[in-house]
C-alpha positions in Angstrom: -122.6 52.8 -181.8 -125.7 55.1 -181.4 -126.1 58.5 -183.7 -126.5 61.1 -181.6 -130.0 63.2 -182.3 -130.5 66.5 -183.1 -131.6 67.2 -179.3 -127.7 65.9 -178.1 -126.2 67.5 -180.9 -127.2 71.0 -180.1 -127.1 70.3 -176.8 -123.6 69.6 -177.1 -123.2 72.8 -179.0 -124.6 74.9 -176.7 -122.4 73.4 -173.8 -119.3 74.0 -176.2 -120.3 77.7 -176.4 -121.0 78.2 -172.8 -117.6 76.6 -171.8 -115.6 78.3 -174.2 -117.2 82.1 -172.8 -116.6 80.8 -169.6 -112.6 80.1 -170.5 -113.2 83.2 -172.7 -114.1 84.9 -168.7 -112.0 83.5 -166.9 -108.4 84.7 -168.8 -110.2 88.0 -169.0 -110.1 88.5 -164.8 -106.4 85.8 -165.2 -107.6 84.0 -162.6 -104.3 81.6 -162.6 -102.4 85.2 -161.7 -105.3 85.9 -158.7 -104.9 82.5 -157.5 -100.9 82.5 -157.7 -100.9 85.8 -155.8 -103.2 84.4 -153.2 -101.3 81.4 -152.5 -98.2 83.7 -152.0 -99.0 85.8 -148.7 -95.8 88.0 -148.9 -96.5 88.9 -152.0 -99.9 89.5 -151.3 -99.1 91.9 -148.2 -96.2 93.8 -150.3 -98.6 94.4 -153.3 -101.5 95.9 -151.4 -99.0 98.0 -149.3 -97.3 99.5 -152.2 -100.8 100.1 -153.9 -102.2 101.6 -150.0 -98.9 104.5 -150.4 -99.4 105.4 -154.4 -103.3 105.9 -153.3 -102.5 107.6 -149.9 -99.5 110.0 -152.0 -101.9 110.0 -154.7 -104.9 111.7 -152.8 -102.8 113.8 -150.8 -100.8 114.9 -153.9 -104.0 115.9 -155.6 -105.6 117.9 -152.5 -102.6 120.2 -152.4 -103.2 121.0 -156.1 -106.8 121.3 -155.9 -106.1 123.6 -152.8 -103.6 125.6 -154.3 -105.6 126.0 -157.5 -108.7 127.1 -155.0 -106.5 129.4 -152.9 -105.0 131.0 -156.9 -108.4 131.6 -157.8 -109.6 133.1 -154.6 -107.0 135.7 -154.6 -107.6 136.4 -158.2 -111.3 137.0 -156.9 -110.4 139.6 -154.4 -108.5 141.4 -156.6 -111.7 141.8 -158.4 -112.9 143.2 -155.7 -116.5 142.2 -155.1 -117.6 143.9 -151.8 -118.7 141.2 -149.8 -117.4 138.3 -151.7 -114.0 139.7 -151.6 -113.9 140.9 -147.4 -114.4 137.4 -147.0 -112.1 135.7 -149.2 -109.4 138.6 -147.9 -109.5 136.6 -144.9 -109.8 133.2 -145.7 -106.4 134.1 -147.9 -105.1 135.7 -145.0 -105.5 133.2 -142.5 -104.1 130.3 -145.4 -101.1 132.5 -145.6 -100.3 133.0 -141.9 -100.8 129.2 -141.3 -98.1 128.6 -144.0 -95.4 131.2 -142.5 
């Protein structure tokens, strides 16, 4: 049998390392899980449907309160009132509020 040299040793080394971060790399992203799911159309579908309504809910939960929070602060404004800052505000508020009724 022939000794391996230095050179094939830490070549062999090196390899070891490289596989083991790519194993290391590859459970990180769970690649078996991606390519289960991707083998499994329904599931697929169902997942990315559910996710599409929690973002959809999610953004338009989150535009009401950053809306309402604009419209709180607005009115706070024009009891302030600031002469041509508040006129205008008045109306925007006005306007918010006879959309609403």
């Amino acid at each position: 049998m022939v000794e391996p040299t230095r050179f094939d040793r830490e070549l062999l080394e090196r390899l070891h390392r490289q596989l083991s971060r790519l194993l290391q790399e590859i459970d990180k992203f769970n690649m078996a899980e991606y390519m289960e799911l991707l083998n499994n159309p329904r599931r697929f579908f169902w997942l990315n449907f559910l996710g599409g309504i929690a973002r959809g809910l999610g953004a338009a939960l989150g535009a009401t309160l950053l809306a309402a929070v604009a419209i709180y602060i607005l009115q706070r404004i024009v009891v302030l009132n600031v002469p041509l800052i508040g006129d205008f505000i008045a109306e925007i508020v006005r306007i918010v509020q006879n959309r609403i009724e």
